[in-house]
C-alpha positions in Angstrom: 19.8 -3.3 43.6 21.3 -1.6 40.5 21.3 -4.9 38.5 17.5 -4.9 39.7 16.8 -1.3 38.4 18.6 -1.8 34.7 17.0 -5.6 34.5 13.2 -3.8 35.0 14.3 -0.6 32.6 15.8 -2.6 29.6 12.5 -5.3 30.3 10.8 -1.9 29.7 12.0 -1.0 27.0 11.6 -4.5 25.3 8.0 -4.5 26.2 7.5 -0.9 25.0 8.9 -2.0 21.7 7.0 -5.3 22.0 3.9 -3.5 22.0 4.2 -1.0 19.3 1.3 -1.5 16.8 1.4 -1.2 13.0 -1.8 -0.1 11.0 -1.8 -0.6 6.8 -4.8 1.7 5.6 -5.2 1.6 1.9 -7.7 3.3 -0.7 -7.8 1.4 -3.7 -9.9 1.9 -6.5 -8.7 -0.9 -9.1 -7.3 -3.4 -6.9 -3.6 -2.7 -7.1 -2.9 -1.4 -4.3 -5.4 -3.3 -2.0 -2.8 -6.0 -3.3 0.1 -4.4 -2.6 -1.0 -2.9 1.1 -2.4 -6.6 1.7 1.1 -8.0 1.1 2.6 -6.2 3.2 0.7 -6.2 5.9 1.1 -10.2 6.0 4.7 -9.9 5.3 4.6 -7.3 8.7 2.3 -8.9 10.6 0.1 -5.5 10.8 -3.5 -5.1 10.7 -5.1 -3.7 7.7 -8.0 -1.3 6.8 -9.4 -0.6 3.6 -11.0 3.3 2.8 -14.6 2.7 1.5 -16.4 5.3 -0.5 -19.6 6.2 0.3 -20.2 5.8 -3.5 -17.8 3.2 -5.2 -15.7 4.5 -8.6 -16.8 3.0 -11.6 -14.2 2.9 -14.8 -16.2 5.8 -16.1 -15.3 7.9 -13.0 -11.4 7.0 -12.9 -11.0 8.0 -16.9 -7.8 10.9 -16.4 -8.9 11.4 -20.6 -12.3 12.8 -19.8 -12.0 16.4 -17.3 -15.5 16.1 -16.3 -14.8 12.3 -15.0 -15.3 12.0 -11.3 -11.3 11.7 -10.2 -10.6 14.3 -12.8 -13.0 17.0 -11.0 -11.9 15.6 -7.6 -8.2 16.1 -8.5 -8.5 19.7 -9.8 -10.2 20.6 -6.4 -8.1 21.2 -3.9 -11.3 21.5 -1.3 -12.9 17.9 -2.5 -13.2 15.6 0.3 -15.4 12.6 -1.0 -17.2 10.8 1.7 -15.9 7.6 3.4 -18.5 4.5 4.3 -16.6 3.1 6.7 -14.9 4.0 10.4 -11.3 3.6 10.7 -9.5 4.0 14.3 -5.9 4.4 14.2 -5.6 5.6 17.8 -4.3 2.2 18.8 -1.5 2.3 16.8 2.0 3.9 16.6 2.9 3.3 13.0 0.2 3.9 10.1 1.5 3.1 7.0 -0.7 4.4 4.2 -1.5 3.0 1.1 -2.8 4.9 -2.0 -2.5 5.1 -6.1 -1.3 8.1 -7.6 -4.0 10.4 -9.5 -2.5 12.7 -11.8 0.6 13.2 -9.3 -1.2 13.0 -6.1 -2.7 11.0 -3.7 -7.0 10.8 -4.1 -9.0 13.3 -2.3 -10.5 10.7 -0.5 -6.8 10.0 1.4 -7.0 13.2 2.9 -10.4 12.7 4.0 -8.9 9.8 6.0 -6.5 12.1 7.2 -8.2 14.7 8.1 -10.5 12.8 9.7 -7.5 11.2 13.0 -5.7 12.3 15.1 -2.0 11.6 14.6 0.1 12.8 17.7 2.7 11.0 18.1 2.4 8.5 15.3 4.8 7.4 13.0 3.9 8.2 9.4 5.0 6.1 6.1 3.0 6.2 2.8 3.3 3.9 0.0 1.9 4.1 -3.3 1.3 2.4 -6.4 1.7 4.4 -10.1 0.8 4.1 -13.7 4.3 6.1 -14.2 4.7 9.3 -12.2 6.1 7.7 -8.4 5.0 9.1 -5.7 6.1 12.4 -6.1 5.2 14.8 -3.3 2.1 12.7 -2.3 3.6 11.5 0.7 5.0 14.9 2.3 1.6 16.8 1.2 -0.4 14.5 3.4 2.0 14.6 6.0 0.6 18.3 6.4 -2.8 17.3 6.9 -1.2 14.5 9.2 -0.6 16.6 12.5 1.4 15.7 14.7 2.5 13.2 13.1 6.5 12.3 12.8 6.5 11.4 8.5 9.4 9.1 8.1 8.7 8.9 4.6 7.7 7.1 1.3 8.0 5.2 -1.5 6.0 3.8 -4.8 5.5 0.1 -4.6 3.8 -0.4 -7.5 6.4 -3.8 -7.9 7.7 -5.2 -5.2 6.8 -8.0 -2.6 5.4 -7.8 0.8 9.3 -8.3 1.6 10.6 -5.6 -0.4 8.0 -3.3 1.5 9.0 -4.4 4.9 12.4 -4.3 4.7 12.1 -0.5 3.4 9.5 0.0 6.5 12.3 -1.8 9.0 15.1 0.3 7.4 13.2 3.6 8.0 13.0 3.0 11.5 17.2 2.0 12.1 
């Protein structure tokens, strides 16, 4: 009968682990990191959602020169949430892994929107990011504030690197 027990409780367990489900949600603007998150989520076998603006950013709007650009005025704002066109449901999944560029040393306001916008107990957190030069910084750890609830096991800039570099870091964060 003991045999019995420990056979159905380690099958458990297997299942349990079976089951978990990994999400990829990425914002890109340019296309870099939609390649990047897309990658990966082949190379995991994860399911993949993209963060649509309501109003799409044209070259003009992602120019860090001008201060009155669109991202520039978003990234100075602390309080800027831009709209998102699109429903994302997370709350079938364990593990989101979140996928954003890096705007002058942070992750876009329209990330936190996303954020802001689940509910996250009980999920595992990684962020990933991809970067003209300044890594990812504290990106990661600031939306793992907004992320309540969640458990943030932490993050990394991909900017090069295969969807097997990315899985292999995501596997090793979970040993």
């Amino acid at each position: 009968m003991k045999k019995f027990i420990l056979a159905l409780l380690i099958g458990g367990f297997i299942m349990a682990g079976a089951s978990a489900k990994t999400a990829f949600v990425y914002f890109s603007a340019t296309g870099t990191t939609e390649r990047m998150a897309k990658n990966a989520a082949q190379a995991m076998g994860a399911d993949i959602f993209e963060i649509q603006p309501v109003q799409k950013y044209s070259d003009a709007d992602l120019d860090w020169h001008n201060k009155k650009s669109r991202s520039s005025i978003e990234c100075n704002d602390s309080k800027s949430r831009p709209a998102i066109a699109n429903k994302i449901d997370i709350s079938g999944y364990d593990t989101v892994i979140l996928c954003y560029p890096i705007w002058w040393a942070y992750a876009p306001k329209i990330v936190y929107t996303f954020v802001e916008s689940q509910n996250w107990t009980g999920k595992k957190l990684v962020t990933l990011c991809t970067s003209g030069g300044s890594g990812l910084g504290r990106s990661g750890s600031d939306l793992a504030k907004y992320a309540k609830g969640s458990l943030f096991k932490g993050g990394k800039d991909f900017t090069r690197g295969s969807g097997a570099d990315i899985k292999k870091y995501v596997e090793g964060l979970f040993k």
